[in-house]
Every structure is written in structure tokens, then in C-alpha cells.
N, C-alpha and C positions, 0 to 999 in steps of 0.2 A: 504493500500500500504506500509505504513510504516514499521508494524509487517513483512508482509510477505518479506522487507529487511533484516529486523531482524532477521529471522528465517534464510534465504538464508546465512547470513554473520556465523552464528553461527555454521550451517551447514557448511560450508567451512571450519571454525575454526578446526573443528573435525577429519574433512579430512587429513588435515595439518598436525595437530600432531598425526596423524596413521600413515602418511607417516613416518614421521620422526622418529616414534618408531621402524617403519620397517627395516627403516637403520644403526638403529643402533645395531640391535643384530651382535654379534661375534660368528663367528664359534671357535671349539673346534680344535687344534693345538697337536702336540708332546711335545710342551714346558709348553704347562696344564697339560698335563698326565704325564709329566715327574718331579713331588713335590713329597714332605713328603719322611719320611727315612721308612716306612715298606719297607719290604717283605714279607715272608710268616709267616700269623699267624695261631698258632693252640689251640683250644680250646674245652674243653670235653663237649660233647653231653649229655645236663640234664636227671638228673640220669642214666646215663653210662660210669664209673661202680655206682652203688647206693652205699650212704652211709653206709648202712649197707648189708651183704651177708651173708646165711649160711654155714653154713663148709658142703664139699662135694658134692657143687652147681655149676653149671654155670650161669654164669652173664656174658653179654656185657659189651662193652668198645667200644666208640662210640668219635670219633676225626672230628672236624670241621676244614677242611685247608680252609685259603682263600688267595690268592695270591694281597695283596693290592700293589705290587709295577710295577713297567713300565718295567719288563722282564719275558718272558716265561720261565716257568720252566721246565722243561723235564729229566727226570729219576732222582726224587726226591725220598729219602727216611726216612722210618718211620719206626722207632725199638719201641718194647715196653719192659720194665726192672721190673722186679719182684724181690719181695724175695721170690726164688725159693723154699722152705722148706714149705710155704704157700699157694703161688697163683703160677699157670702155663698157660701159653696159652694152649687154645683146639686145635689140629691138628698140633701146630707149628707154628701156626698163628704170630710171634712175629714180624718178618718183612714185611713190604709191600713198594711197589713203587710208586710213580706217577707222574704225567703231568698236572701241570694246569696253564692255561694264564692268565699274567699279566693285567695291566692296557692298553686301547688303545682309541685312540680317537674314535673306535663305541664301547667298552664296559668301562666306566669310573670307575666301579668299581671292575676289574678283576675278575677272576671266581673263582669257591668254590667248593672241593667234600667233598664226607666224606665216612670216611673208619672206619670199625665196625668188631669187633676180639673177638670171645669167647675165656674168660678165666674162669677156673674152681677155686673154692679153698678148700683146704685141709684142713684134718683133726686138729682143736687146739689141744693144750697139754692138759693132762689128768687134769692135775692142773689148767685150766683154761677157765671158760665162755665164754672169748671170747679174742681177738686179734688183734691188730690192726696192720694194711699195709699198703704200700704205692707203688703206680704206677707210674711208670714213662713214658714217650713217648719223646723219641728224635725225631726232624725232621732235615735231612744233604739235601742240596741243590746247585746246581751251580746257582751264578747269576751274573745282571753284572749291573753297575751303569754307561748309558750315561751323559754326558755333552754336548750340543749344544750351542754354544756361539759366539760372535765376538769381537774380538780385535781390539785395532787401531798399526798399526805398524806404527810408527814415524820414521824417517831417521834420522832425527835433533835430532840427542842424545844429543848437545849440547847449545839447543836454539838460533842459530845461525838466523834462516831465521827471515824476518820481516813480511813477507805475512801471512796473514790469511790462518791458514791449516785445511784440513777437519774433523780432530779430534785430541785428545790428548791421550797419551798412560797414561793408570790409571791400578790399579787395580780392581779385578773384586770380589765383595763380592756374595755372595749367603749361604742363612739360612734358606731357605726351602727343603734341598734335593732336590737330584735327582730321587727321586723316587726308592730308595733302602734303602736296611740298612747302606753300608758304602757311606758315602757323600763328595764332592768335594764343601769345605767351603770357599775357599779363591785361588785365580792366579794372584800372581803378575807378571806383565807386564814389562820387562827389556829391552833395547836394548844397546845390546853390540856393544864396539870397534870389529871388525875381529880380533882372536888371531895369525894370519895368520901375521897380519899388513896390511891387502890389504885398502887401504884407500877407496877404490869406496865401498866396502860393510861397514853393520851393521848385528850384527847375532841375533834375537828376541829370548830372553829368556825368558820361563815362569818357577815362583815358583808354585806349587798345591799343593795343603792343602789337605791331607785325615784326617775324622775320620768314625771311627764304633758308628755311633750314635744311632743304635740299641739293642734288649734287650739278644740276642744271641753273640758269637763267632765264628770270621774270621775264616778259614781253607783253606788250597791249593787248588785251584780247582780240581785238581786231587786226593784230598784226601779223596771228598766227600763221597763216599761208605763206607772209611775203616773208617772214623770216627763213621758210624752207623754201626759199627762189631767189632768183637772182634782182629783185627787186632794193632797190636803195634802204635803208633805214637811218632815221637821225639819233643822235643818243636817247633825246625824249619818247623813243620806241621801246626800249628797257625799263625794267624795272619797276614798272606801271600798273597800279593794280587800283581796282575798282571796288569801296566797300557799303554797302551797305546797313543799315543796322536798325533794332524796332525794341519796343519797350512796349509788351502787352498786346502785341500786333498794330502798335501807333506808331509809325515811321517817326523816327530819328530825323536829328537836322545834324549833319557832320561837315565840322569846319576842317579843312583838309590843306588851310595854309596858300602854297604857290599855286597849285595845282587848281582846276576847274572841276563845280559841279561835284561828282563823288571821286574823283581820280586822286590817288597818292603814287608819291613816288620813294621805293624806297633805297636809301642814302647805303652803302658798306651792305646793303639787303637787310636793312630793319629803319622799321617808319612808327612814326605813334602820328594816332588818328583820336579826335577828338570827337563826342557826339553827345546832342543834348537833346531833352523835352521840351522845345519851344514854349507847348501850351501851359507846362505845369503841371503841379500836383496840388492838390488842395490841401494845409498847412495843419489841417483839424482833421484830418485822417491818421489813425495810425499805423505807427509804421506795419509795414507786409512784404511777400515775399513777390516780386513780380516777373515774369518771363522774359529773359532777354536774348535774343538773336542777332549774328552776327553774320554775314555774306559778303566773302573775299573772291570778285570774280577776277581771272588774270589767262595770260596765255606762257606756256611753260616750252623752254627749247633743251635737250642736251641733247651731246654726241660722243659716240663711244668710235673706238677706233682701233683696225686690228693690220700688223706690218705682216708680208706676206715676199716670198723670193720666187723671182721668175729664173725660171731656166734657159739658158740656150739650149738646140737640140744638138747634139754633136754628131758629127756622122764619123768624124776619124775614129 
């Protein structure tokens, strides 16, 4: 009788903590998927092009994209750069475009293609065995880095009240990205007198921190194309990012300095953007936690590069 308590109570036990394993798994959120600073990585497809090549051959060139960060890409492109005297693409092959999706809470690890371009190469110099070259591959992209956050809007700019209030206006750190390459590192959290003088309001001010904490270079959104062509760009084509920002889903007013409209620029790749509530908050509220959003639109360039030896053919 006694075992068979024993056994019953030990069996329960078991019970118990399966339950309680059950509830505690977490579901996967937009605020998981939205870490780390990638975006689009690209990487050559082993031996494509090979180390070594003969003169007057075709050989592939094979590019692995993987979109590791939390935005879709769409009409992304991919130049490839020769030293034209030596290597040339087969057909024209030098540009291609593409589409691939980010990170999402049903694919955590965004999606991947891969693009493959015959290039041929030419004859070496009469004076020499062999030659070496080197390939380039740019990839130009639009992307955009969300923030999803909450602030506490305080009224009591002055620590005036006694009562216990439901939160304290702080800054808001963050050092995992947003899930892109430029990242939103630091929002300090200010609340201003009205420059109006309206004593019933406070107007919430946020500072935001950008940097480019990836291995590429900022570019206009809209410059993405001409940066993968032969097309001019001026320095004010760099480094140029677009933001955004909303408090409670009530658009921001973000003073952005030299720059026009919502355009920053950022300086060594890190910019502070300032953003306020124009209209206010009413002064006889207390304080609460409110929604704050953040949207960095920019267009993103790197290029990787792989050195490669052409052979003469020898017939002696």
C-alpha cells in the first residue's frame, strides 16, 4: 500500500512540472525579430569564380544574399566590376535585381537566393604566364530600421506632486539593434515648459541617437539604383537617412538641423535627431506610459571582393 502511495505521489510530481513547463514557453513577438544590426549579407558561392581560371574561358561567379535583418527588400540590386582588359561578363550579365524577405516572426531567419553570372576571361600578355584579378560585387538596397517602444510622459517637469505616479520619465538605452544596419542606440526623454507659455500644457521631447553600425555605407533612398551604375553622385548622396517618429500614433515634429523636411545626415555614421509634440500634453494629466515609434528609412551599399589568377595556356 505504501509503494503504491509512493509511486501515485511521484507520478503527480511529474504531472506538475509538465504542466508548469507548458506555461511557460513564450511565443515569438516583432520585438524578437526586430535585434542585431545586419541586413543584407552577401557572400561568394565556393569556388565561384575559382581561384584559378584559364585565359579565354568561362567560369561562374556565384553570390549568396541572405536578408538577416527585420525589413523586406524589394528591387535590390547587384553590379558586378571587372578589370575590363581581362575579365568581362558573358551576355552583359553585370547587373541583376532582386527581392528577398526579411526576418518575421514565422521565418526567424529571413530568406536567401542566389544569383550566378558567367564571366569569361581574356587573353594575358604575351610577356606573361599568368595574371592576377580581382572581382568585385556591389549590392544597393532600400531598407528601413523600426523602433517599437514606450515612454512615460510625466507632467510634473518639476517634481512638484507628492503622490505616487505611475512611472518616471528616463531615458531609453538599447545595444542590440533594431534589426538593420543603421540603429536607434539611445532616446532621451525630455519634457518641456510650452514655448507658447500656455501653462496647462508640457510639450514631450525626444533626443534619438543614430549610428551605421554596419559593414557597408548609408545612401538616399532614392539613390539606391544610381549608386549600382554609372551614374554621378554628390557627397550629399551619403549618408542620408530619413526619420520618422509618432507618440500614440500622433506624428512627431522632428527638427533635423541643416538638413530638409525629415532628412539627416549622419556625420563619422552617427546623427542625433530631435523630435517633439507640437500640440502638447495636458499639464493635469498624470503621468502614463505612452507608445513611441521610431522609422529610419535609408538606402544601404557594400561590396565584397574576391582576387582570382588567370592562366596562360601553354602549349610547349
Amino acid at each position: 500500500m505504501k509503494k503504491s502511495i509512493i509511486l501515485i505521489s511521484i507520478l503527480l510530481i511529474f504531472i506538475i512540472a509538465g504542466c508548469k513547463g507548458s506555461t511557460s514557453s513564450k511565443s515569438i513577438t516583432d520585438e524578437d525579430v526586430r535585434k542585431g544590426v545586419d541586413g543584407l549579407t552577401t557572400v561568394f558561392i565556393n569556388n565561384a569564380p575559382p581561384d584559378r581560371v584559364f585565359e579565354q574561358s568561362v567560369f561562374p561567379i556565384g553570390i549568396e544574399l541572405k536578408n538577416k535583418g527585420a525589413f523586406d527588400i524589394q528591387k535590390g540590386f547587384l553590379v558586378l566590376g571587372f578589370e575590363k582588359e581581362y575579365v568581362n561578363a558573358v551576355s552583359g550579365q553585370e547587373k541583376e535585381t532582386f527581392d528577398i524577405k526579411g526576418k518575421s516572426i514565422f521565418n526567424l531567419n529571413g530568406d536567401q537566393t542566389f544569383i550566378t553570372v558567367n564571366a569569361a576571361a581574356k587573353q594575358v600578355g604575351s610577356q606573361s604566364e599568368t595574371h592576377a584579378s580581382t572581382i568585385f560585387v556591389t549590392a544597393c538596397y532600400p531598407y528601413r530600421t523600426v523602433l517599437g517602444t514606450s515612454a512615460c510622459i510625466d507632467t510634473d517637469i518639476f517634481g512638484q506632486q507628492l503622490r505616487k505616479k505611475a512611472c518616471q520619465a528616463k531615458d531609453l538605452q538599447f545595444d542590440k539593434g533594431q534589426g538593420g544596419p543603421v540603429a536607434i542606440t539611445k532616446v532621451e526623454v525630455r519634457m518641456l515648459p510650452d514655448a507658447d507659455n500656455d501653462p496647462n500644457k508640457i510639450i514631450p521631447h525626444f533626443i534619438i541617437y543614430l549610428e551605421n553600425k554596419g559593414t557597408g555605407e548609408v545612401v538616399a533612398a532614392d539613390k539606391v539604383e544610381d549608386v549600382c551604375s554609372k551614374k554621378p553622385l554628390g557627397f550629399k548622396d551619403f549618408n542620408k537617412v530619413t526619420v520618422k517618429a509618432s507618440l500614440s500614433d500622433k506624428e512627431l515634429n522632428c527638427n533635423l538641423g541643416e538638413a530638409e523636411n525629415s532628412e539627416s545626415r549622419l556625420r563619422e555614421k552617427k546623427d542625433v535627431v530631435r523630435c517633439t509634440l507640437a500640440e502638447g500634453i495636458d499639464r493635469n494629466r498624470d503621468a502614463f506610459t505612452s507608445p513611441l515609434k521610431i522609422e529610419v528609412d535609408y538606402g544601404y551599399t557594400l561590396t565584397i571582393s574576391k582576387d582570382i589568377t588567370i592562366e596562360k595556356i601553354l602549349t610547349y
